[in-house]
C-alpha positions as CSV (number, residue, x, y, z in Angstrom):
1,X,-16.2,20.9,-33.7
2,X,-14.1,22.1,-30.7
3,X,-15.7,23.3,-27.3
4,X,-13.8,25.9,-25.8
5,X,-14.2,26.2,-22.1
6,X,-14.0,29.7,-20.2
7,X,-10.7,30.9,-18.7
8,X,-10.8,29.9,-15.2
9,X,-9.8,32.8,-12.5
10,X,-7.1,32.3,-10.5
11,X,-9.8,31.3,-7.3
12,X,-11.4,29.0,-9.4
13,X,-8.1,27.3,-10.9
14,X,-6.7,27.1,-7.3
15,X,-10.0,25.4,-6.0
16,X,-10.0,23.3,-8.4
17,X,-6.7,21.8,-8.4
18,X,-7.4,21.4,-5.0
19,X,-10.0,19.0,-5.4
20,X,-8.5,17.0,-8.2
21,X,-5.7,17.0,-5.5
22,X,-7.8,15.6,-2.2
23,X,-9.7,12.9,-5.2
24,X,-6.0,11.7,-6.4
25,X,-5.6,11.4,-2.4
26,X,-8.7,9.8,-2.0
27,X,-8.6,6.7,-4.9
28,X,-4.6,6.3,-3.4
29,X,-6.0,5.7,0.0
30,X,-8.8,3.4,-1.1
31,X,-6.3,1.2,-3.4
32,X,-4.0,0.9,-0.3
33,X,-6.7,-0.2,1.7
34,X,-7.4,-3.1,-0.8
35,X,-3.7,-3.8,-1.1
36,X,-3.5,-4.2,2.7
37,X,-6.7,-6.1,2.8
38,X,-8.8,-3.8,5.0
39,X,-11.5,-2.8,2.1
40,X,-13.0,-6.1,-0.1
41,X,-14.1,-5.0,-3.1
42,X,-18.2,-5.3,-2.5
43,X,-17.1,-2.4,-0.1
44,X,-14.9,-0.2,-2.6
45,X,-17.9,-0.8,-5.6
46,X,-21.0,0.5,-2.6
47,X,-18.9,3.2,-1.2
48,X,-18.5,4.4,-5.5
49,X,-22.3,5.3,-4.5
50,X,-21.6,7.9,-2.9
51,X,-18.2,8.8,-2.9
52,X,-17.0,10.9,-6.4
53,X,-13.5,10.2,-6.2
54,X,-14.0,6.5,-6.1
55,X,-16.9,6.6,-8.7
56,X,-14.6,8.5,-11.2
57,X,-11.9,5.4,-10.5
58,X,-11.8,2.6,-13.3
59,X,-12.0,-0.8,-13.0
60,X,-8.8,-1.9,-13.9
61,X,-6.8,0.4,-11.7
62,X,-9.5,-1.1,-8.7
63,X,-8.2,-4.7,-9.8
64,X,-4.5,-3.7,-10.6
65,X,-4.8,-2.5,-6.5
66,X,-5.2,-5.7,-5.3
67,X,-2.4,-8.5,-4.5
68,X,-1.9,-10.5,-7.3
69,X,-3.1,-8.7,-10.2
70,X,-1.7,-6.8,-12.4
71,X,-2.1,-5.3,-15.7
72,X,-2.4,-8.4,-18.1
73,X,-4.6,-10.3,-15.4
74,X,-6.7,-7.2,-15.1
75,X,-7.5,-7.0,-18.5
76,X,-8.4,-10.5,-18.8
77,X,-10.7,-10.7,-15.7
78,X,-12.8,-7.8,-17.3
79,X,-12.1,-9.6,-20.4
80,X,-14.1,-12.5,-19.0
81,X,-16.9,-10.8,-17.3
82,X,-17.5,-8.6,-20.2
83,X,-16.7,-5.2,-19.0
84,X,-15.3,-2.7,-21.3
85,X,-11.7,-1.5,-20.2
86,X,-12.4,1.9,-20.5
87,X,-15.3,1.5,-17.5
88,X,-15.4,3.3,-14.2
89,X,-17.1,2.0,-10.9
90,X,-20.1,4.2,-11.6
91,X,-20.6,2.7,-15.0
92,X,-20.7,-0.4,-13.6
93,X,-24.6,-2.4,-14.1
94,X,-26.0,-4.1,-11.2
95,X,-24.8,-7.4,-13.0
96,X,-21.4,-6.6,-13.9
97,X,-20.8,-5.7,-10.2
98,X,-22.1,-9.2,-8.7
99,X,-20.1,-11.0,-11.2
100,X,-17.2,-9.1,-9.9
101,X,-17.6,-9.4,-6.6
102,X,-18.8,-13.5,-7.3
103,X,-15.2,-13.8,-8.8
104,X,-12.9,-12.0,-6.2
105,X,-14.7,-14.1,-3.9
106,X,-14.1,-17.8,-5.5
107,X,-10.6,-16.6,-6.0
């Protein structure tokens, strides 16, 4: 079964690539300030609360962000504290979050 969505008007298609354009913007920013250092990642995983962009962001591109990490670690860092690849900050449990922040901080 395939869901067909309505033809967006030319307002609506403008608007909205205007948004996906200032969240693109927005998830660059924050993974520059965790490359840099100025944003920990307790900070990045609160701030998904109530920012959309950052709650739409997965996991691994939030690890692949910081220094040292890269795909293959990533993976097995999620790997390790049992959280699917496919998850987003907002998915994120309560306990999944402390074990991530618990193991950027012993690192």
């Amino acid at each position: 079964m395939t869901v067909s969505l309505r033809p967006l008007s030319p307002q609506e298609r403008s608007d909205a690539l205007k948004k996906a354009a200032a969240a693109r913007a927005a998830r660059a920013a924050t993974k520059e300030r965790l490359k840099t250092g100025d944003l920990s990642i307790a900070e990045v995983l609160d701030s998904g609360g109530t920012e959309e962009a950052i709650a739409r962001m997965r996991v691994t591109e939030l690890l692949e962000a910081l220094p040292g990490i890269g795909k293959v670690r990533a993976a097995a860092i999620m790997d390790n504290l049992g959280i699917a690849a496919s998850r987003r900050v907002r998915g994120l449990g309560v306990h999944q979050r402390r074990a991530l922040v618990d193991f950027m901080n012993e690192k």
